[in-house]
N, C-alpha and C positions, 0 to 999 in steps of 0.2 A: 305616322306613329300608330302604333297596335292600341285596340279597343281596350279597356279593361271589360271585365266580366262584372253584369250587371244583374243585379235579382229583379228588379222596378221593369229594365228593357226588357230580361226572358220573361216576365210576366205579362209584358205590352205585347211580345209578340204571342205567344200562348194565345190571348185573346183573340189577336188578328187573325189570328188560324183558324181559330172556332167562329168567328163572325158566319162567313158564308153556309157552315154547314147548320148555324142556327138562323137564318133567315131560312134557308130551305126547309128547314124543319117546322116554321111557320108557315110556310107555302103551304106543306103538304100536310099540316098538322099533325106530325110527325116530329116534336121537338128531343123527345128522349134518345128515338132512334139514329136520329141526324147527328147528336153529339155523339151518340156515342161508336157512329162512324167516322166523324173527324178524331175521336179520339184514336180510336183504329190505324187511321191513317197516319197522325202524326208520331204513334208509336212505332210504325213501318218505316219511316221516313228516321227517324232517332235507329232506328235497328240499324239500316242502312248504312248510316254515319259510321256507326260503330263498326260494323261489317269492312268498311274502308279503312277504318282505323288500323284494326289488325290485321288486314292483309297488309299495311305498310310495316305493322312494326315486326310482322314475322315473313314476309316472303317478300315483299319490293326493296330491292335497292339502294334505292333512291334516297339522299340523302336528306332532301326534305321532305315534309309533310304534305297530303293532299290538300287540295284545295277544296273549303270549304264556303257552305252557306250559312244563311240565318246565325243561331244561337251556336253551330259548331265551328263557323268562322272563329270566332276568339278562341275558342279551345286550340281549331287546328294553327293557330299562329301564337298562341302561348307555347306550346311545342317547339314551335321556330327559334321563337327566340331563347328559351331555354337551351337549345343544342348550342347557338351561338354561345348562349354562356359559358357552356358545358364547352366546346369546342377551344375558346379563350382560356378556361381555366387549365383544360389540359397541356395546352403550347406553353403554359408559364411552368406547370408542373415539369412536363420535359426539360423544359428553358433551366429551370433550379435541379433537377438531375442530371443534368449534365455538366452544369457548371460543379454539382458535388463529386461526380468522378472526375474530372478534371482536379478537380482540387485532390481529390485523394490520390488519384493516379502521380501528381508532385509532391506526395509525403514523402522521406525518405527513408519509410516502412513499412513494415509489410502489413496490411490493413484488411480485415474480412468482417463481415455484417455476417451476425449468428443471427438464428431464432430462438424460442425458447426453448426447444429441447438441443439445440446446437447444432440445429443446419443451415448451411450456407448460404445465404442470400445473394449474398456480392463479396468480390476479391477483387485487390487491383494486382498491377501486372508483377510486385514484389513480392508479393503472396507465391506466386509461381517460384521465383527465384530465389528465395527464401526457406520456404516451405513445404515446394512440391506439390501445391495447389491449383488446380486451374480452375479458373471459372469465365465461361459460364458449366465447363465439361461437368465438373463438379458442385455444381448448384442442387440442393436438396440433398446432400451428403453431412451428415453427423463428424462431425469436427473432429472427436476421437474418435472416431472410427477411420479416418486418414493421417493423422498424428497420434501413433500408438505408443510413444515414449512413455513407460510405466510412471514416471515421475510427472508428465501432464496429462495422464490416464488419472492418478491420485489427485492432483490439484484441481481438473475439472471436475470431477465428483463430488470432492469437498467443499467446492461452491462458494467460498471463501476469497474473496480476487483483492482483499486489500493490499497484500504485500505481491511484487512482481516475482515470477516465474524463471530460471534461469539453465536454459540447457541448449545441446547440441544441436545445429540444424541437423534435420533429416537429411540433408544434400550431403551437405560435408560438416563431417567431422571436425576438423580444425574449427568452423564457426561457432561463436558462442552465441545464441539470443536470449533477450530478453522478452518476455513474453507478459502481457499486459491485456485483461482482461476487464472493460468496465461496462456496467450494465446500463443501460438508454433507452426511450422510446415505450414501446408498448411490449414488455417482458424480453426487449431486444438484448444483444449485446455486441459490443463492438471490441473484437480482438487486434489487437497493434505487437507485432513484434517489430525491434530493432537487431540490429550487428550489433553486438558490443565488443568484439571480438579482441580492436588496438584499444579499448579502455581496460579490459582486463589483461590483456599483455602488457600494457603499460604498471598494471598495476601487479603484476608476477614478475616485471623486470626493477619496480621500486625496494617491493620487499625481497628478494634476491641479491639486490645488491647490499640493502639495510646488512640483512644476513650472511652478507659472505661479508664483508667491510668490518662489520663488530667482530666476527670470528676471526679475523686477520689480526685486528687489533689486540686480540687477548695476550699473544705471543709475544710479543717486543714490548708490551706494555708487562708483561709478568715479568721478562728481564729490567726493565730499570726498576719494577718495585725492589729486584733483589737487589742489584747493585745501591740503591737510596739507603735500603735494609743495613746493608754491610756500611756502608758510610757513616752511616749514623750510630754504627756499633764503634766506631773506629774515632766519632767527634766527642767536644766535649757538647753538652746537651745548650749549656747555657750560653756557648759560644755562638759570634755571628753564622758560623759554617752549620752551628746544630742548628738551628731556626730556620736557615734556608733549607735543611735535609728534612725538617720537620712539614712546612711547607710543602714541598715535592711530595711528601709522603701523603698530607692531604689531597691534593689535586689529584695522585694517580688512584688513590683510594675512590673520587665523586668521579676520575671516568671509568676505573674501572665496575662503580655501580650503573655507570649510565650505560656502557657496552650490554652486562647484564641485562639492564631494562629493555635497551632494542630486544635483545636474544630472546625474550621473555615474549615482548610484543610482536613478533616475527615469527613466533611458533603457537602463537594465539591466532595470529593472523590466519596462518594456515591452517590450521587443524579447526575446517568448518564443517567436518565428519565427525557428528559427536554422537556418542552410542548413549542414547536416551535411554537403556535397558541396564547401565552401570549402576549400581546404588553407590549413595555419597553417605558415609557417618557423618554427618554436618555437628555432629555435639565433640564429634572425635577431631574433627576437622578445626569447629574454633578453638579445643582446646590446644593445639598447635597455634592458631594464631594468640593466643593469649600469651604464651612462652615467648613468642616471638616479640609482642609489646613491651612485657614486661624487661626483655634484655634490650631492648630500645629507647624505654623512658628510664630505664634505671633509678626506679624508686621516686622521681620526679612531678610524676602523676598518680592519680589515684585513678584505678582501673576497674569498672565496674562491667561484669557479662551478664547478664539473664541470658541462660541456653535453652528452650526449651529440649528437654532430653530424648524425647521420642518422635521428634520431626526430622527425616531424612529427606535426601533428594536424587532424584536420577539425574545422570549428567559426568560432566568430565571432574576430575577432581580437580586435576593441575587448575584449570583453569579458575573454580570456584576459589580453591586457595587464594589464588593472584588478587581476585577481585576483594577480597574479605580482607583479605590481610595489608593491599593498599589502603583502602577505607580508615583501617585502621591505623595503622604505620604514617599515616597524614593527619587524621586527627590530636597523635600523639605531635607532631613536628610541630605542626601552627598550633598547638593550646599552649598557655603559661604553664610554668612550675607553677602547683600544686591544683591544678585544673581538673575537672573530671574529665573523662570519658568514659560512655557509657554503653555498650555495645549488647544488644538485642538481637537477639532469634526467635521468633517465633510465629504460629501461627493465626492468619488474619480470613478470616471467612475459609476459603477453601486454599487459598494460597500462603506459600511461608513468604515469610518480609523478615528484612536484614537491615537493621538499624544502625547508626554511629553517629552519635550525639557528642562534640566538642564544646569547652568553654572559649576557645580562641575569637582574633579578632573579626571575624565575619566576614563577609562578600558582598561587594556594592551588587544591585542587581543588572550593572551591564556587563558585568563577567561571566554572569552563569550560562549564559549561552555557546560560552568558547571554551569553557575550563575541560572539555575533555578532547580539544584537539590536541594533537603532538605538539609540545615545547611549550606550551603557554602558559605564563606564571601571573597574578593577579600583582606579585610584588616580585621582578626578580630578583634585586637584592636580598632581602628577607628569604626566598626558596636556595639561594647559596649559601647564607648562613646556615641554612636549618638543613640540608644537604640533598633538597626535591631536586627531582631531573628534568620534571616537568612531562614525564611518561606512565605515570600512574594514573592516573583517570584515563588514559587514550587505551591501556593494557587493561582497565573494568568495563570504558564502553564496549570493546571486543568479545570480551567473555560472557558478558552479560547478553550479547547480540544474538552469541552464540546455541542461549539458551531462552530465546526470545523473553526478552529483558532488558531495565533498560533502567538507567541512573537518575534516580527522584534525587531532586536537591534542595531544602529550604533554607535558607540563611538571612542572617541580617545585620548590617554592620555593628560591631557590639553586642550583640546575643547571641554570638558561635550558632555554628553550622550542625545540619542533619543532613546526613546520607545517606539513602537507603535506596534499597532494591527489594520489588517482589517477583517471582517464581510461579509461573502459570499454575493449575492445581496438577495438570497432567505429569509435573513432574515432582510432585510432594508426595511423602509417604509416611505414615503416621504409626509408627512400629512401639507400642505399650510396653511391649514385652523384653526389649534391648537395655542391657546394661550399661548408662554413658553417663561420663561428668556432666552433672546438672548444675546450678546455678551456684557462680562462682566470684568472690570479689578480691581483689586482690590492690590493697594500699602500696 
């Protein structure tokens, strides 16, 4: 076992050293000069050491240390065994990088270690096939400076990696990836692309067929509404044949709104090219949906709008309409006769927010999590009667997505329901000087 380093030993030997040259010093009564030759010496003898020292650590070899005496013995086997250490820690460090490419090398995507300003550390080998990438060829290469696609030229700049990235691989065209940037370590980051390629063809062959399917349907569903039409002209009303004509007449009336709602949801769907530079009348906008209410609830409800008048939006109209006007066209269905509703526009800090406040029966809170998938009714019976499709929250989470947005819901069983959406600031515009229907109520 190696010495430790002692201050009591080097000070015993210190002494031991000087012994003989202070007895000589007594000899020859000469005690100042005698030390201060041993001291001479043992500083020649210490140079020495050191002398050995650095020629090992800058011209020898050799992987261990000199052998040493006296008080540098410790020193030079402290050395020792610190390389041991150093020597063990590095085999483990190896040992857990290797095992980490190995592991990434089995992702089944394409993976690259950035720096901080965005060059490449490490790729594995789907980085190449993927992305064009090689490394180690291209190690210390600027990320965008090998992926020039103006669309991940913009997202890396912006610096912003919460939401995923979605564009062509550089190899082929036909590929779609998804691109996934999160940040780790010491200002590092770790880029992950996937294929997604049969997920989004999957999902261009659902809404394709949603939309050729309803658009087939319109056709032969417009002839029996006529021929239902002509029948019921031809019955008596209050006979058993008028009530079944009457009947047919409802049911092709709730599909042919449900046809509509796919059509509606299938061209939302698609139209994810939205020209943020459009301005929106939003005061002109709800006052359309307010007509639309009030010939819905027909006098049933009291209809309350606060617009604010000079708050506009950039963005799609079609689809702002969809979303405003389901909100509301729902809160009118599930309230009671003579219920409010109360419908809000206005501006909240630097964002607009769009309100719809119902007296209806409210939402247990383990609905609100699903109420904006396709088809999903909190009561189906109840959304038959009242003639829901179950496609109007899945056609406002769209729209809403569309203009990064997103459906705030509060409710409670028995104290009606609030639905509201806010509107980043970037696409609010606060116009003083525009002529619009301001605040409006209508019983």
């Amino acid at each position: 076992m190696f010495a430790e380093y002692s201050l009591p030993r080097l000070l015993t030997r210190v002494v031991l050293t000087q012994l003989p040259f202070l007895f000589l010093g007594l000899m020859l009564d000469q005690v100042a000069w005698a030390l201060l030759v041993g001291a001479w010496w043992l500083l020649f003898w210490h140079y020495k050491q050191l002398i050995r020292l650095a020629h090992w650590f800058w011209r020898d070899r050799s992987l261990t240390p000199p052998h040493g005496s006296g008080s540098w013995e410790v020193i030079f086997n402290g050395i020792y065994r610190m390389q041991g250490k150093d020597r063990r820690r590095r085999a483990q460090l190896a040992q857990m990088l290797s095992r980490f490419r190995e592991g990434a090398e089995a992702l089944p995507d394409a993976t690259l270690v950035l720096g901080q300003q965005g060059e490449i550390l490490w790729g594995n080998t789907l980085a190449e096939r993927l992305l064009g990438i090689h490394w180690p060829k291209d190690a210390g290469n600027r990320i965008h400076n090998l992926l020039r696609h103006p669309r991940f030229v913009k997202y890396w700049r912006r610096g912003n990696f919460h939401d995923p990235l979605e564009l062509d691989s550089p190899l082929n065209d036909d590929r779609t990836l998804e691109i996934r940037i999160i940040p780790y370590g010491d200002s590092q980051r770790l880029l992950i692309a996937r294929d997604v390629t049969r997920v989004r063809q999957l999902e261009q062959m659902r809404r394709e067929f949603v939309a050729n399917v309803s658009h087939e349907l319109k056709t032969p569903l417009t002839v029996l509404q006529g021929y239902v039409e002509m029948m019921q002209m031809t019955s008596d009303p209050d006979s058993v044949l008028g009530k079944q004509y009457r009947a047919m007449e409802d049911q092709s009336l709730r599909m042919k709104t449900l046809i509509d709602r796919l059509l509606t949801l299938s061209r939302i769907e698609a139209a994810t090219d939205i020209d943020f530079e459009h301005p929106v009348a939003m005061p002109a906008l709800l006052e359309k949906v307010r007509k639309e209410a009030e010939e819905l609830s027909d006098g049933r409800h009291e209809l309350l709008f606060e617009v604010d008048p000079a708050l506009w939006l950039y963005g799609d109209e079609m689809q702002l309409h969809s979303a405003c006007a389901n909100l509301v066209q729902n809160a009118i269905r599930y309230s009671p006769e003579g219920g409010k509703v109360r419908v809000k526009w206005f501006l909240q800090g630097a964002r607009g927010r769009f309100e719809v406040h119902d007296e209806g029966m409210g939402i247990e809170p383990e609905h609100l999590p699903r109420l904006t998938e396709r088809f999903y009714r909190v009561d189906r019976a109840r959304s038959r009667d009242t003639g829901g499709s179950g496609l109007g929250l899945a056609i406002v989470k769209h729209a809403l997505s569309h203009h990064n947005s997103q459906l705030l819901i509060r409710s409670r069983p028995g104290e009606g329901s609030c639905f509201a959406f806010e509107l980043p600031p970037s696409l609010v515009s606060v116009r003083r000087n525009e002529s619009v229907t301001g605040t409006s109520s209508t019983g």
